[in-house]
Structure formats: C-alpha cells, structure tokens
N, C-alpha and C positions, 0 to 999 in steps of 0.2 A: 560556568557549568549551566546548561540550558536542562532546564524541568518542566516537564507537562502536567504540572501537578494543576488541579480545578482553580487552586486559588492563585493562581497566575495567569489568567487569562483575566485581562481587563474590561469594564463592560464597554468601552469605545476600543478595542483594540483594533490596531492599522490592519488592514487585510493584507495578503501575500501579492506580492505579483509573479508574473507568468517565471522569471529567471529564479527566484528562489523557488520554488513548486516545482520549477524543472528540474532542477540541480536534485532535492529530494526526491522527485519520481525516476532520475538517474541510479542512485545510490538506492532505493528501494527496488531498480531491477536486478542490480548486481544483488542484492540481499537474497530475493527468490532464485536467483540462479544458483549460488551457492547452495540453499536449501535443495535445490532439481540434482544437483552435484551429487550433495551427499544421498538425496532420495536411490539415484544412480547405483552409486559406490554401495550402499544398502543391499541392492537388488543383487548385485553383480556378487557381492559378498553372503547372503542368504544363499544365490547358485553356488558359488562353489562350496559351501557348507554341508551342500544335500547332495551335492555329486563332485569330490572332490578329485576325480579320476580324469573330467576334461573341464579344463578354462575356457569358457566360448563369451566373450561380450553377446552380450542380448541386444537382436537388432528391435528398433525402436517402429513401431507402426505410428502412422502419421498422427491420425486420428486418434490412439490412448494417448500420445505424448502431448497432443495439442490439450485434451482435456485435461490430463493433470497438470500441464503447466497454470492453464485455466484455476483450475481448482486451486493449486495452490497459493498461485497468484490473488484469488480474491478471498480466499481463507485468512492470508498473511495481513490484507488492507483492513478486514472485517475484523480482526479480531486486534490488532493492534488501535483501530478509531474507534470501537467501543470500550476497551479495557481503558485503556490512557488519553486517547486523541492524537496520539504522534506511533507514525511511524521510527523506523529508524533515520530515514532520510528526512522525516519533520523534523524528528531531533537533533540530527547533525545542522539542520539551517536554519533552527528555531522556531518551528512551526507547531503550529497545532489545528486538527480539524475540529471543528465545533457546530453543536447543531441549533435549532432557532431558539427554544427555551434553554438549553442546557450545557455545560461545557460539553458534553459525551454525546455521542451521536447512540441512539438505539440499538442492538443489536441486529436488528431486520432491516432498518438505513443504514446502519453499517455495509452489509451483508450485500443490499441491492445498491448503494453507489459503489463499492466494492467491484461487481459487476459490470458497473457504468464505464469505473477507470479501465477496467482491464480490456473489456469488449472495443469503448471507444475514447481511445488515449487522446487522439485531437481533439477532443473538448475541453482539455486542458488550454489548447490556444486561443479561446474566446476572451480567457483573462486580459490578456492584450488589448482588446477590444471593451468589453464591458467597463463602466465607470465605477463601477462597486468592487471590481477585480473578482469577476464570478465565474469560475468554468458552466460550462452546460449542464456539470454533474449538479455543482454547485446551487444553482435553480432551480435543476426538477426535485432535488432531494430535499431543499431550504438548508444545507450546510454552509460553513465559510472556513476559508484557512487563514488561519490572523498569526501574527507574529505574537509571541510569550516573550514577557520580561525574564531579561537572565538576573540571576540572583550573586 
C-alpha cells in the first residue's frame, strides 16, 4: 500500500524519472477526463431538469471547453500537491511531489506549477535529460518528485 503521508518521504529520497512521472501524468489525465465526463453529464442533466419537454446535448464552444478543461485540470494538480503531495497517478506509481524546505508544496506553487504542467506538459521530458531528474516545472518552482517508501 503506497502512502503520501509527510513521514514517508525520506530526506535523500531517489527522484522519479521521466517513465514513472509519465505513467502518472497518464492516469492523472484519464482522472480529469472523467471528472469533464461527469462535469458533462452534470450540465446535460441540470438541462433537462429545467426543460424536461426537449433533450438537446449542448454543443460545446471551443474556447469555454478549453478553459474549463484548463481550470479543472490545474485545480485537480493544485489542490491534490498541496493537501497530500500525490496525485492520484503519484499514488498508483509511488510518487510524491515535494517542495524545497517542506514535504507539501504551498498552496500558490501549487497552483502555479499546476499551471506549468498543464499549459506545458513537455517539460516533463527535460527529466530524461537533467542529472537531478528535474522537469522545467521542477526548477523554476524548486519542487521534486521522489519515490515514498511503501509500508
């Protein structure tokens, strides 16, 4: 059972590389999409609640659907690395993001690497490259993603 709890994070703990951080940033899109799903089914079930005489799906404008993908998408990053440090895809491959003094990242580095992932996802692939195994987020923010002992 893998746990994001504070006291499991080591103070040398190994950093991630690029294929487990991938594999979680996989499974944390499927995460938001289902969340857009149900946001969807929400919408689509409020309409017919208020006019239940026609069923019309609601067609989608490019631009609200891009920004609440947006929004939801870094609302989900923000608020799961400041409450815990682990997404749900940290947790499935035993991750956890961490900030330079602290297990927990700030709420407002939360919020803006949050941002970072979502705006620019290839900066995930600098990990590859970097000898620290740093993304680009990972630098300008001062975060790291380190593997947690399972218990």
């Amino acid at each position: 059972m893998i746990s994001c709890d504070d006291s499991d994070v080591l103070p040398a703990a190994r950093a991630a590389g690029v294929v487990s951080r991938g594999v979680a940033a996989l499974i944390d899109l499927c995460v938001v999409s289902v969340m857009l799903a149900f946001l969807y089914l929400g919408l689509v079930l409020s309409m017919l609640a208020l006019n239940p005489g026609s069923l019309r799906f609601p067609a989608l404008d490019l631009v609200f659907t891009g920004a609440v993908v947006f929004g939801v998408a870094v609302l989900y990053l923000a608020g799961c690395w400041s409450v815990s440090g682990c997404t749900a895809g940290a947790a499935a491959m035993g991750l956890q993001v961490v900030g330079r003094r602290s297990a927990r990242l700030r709420p407002a580095i939360a919020l803006l690497r949050g941002a970072a992932c979502v705006f620019f996802p290839v900066g995930l692939a600098w990990v590859a490259v970097d000898r620290r195994r740093r993304s680009l987020q990972d630098i300008v923010f001062g975060s790291r993603v380190v593997y947690v002992r399972q218990r």
